[in-house]
N, C-alpha and C positions, 0 to 999 in steps of 0.2 A: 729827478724823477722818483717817483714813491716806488717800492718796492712791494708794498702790500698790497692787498690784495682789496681792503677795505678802506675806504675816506679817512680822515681823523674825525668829521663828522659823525660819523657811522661806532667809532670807537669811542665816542663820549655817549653816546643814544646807548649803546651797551653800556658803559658805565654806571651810566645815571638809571637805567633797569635793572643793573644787578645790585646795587645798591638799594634801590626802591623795594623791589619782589624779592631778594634775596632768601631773605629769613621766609616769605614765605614761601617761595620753591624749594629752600631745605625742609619745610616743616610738612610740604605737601610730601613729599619724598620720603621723610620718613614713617608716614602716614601710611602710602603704599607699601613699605618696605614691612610694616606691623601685620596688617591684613593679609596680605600673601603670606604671614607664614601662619599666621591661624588656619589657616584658610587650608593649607598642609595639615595641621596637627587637625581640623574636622574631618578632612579628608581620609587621613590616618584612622580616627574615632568611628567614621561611616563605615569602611572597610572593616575594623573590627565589630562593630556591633553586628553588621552584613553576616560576618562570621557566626556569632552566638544565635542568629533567628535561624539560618540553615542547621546548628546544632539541635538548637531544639525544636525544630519542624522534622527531622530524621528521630529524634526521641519521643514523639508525639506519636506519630509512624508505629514505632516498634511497641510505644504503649497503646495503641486500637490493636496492633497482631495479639498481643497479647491478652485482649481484654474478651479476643474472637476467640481464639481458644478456649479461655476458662470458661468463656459460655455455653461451646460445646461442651466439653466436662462435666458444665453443671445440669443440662439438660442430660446427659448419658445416665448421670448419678441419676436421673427422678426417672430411668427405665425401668422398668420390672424386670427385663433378661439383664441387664446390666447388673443389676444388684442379685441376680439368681445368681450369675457367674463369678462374681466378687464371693461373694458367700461360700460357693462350691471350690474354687479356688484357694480363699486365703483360709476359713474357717474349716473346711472339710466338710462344709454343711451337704447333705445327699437330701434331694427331694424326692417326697413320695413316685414311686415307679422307676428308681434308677439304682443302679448297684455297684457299690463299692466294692473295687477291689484291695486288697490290701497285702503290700509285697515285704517280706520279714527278710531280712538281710542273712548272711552266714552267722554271723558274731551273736546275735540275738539267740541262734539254734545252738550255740554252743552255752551260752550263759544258763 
């Protein structure tokens, strides 16, 4: 009595297919084996690029905040009160109908 499980039939049919398809069920194999890891390293490459679009979509962001500002600023710059105040401020400039005061320190009354 056979103890297998399979014919001897059955084991020359396998034979004679692995022999035949061999080289090409290795070649298919290695073929999947290639792809799947590219397939990793684009994966890898998606995920990093992913990364750099959210870098510069939050830096794009901060350049409109930015860009909002200065255009307040530069609309404030073409006020009239704005540049009376600037002037009275940094220059000391006094416009007609307003009066300076002017505070002299101790050190100055001694010199």
């Amino acid at each position: 009595m056979n103890t297998s499980d399979t014919s001897p039939v059955e084991h020359s049919v396998i034979e004679r297919l692995g022999k035949r398809y061999g080289f090409s069920i290795f070649l298919c194999s290695l073929i999947i084996a290639f792809f799947a890891g590219a397939s990793g390293k684009q994966y890898g490459r998606h995920a990093l690029l992913n990364q750099q679009i959210d870098q510069l979509e939050r830096q794009i962001e901060e350049a409109l905040r930015q860009k909002e500002q200065l255009t307040l600023i530069l609309e404030n710059h073409s006020d009239p009160l704005y540049r009376e105040r600037v002037m009275i401020k940094k220059l000391g400039v006094i416009p007609n109908g307003y009066l300076k005061v002017y505070f002299s320190t101790r050190e100055s009354k001694r010199g």
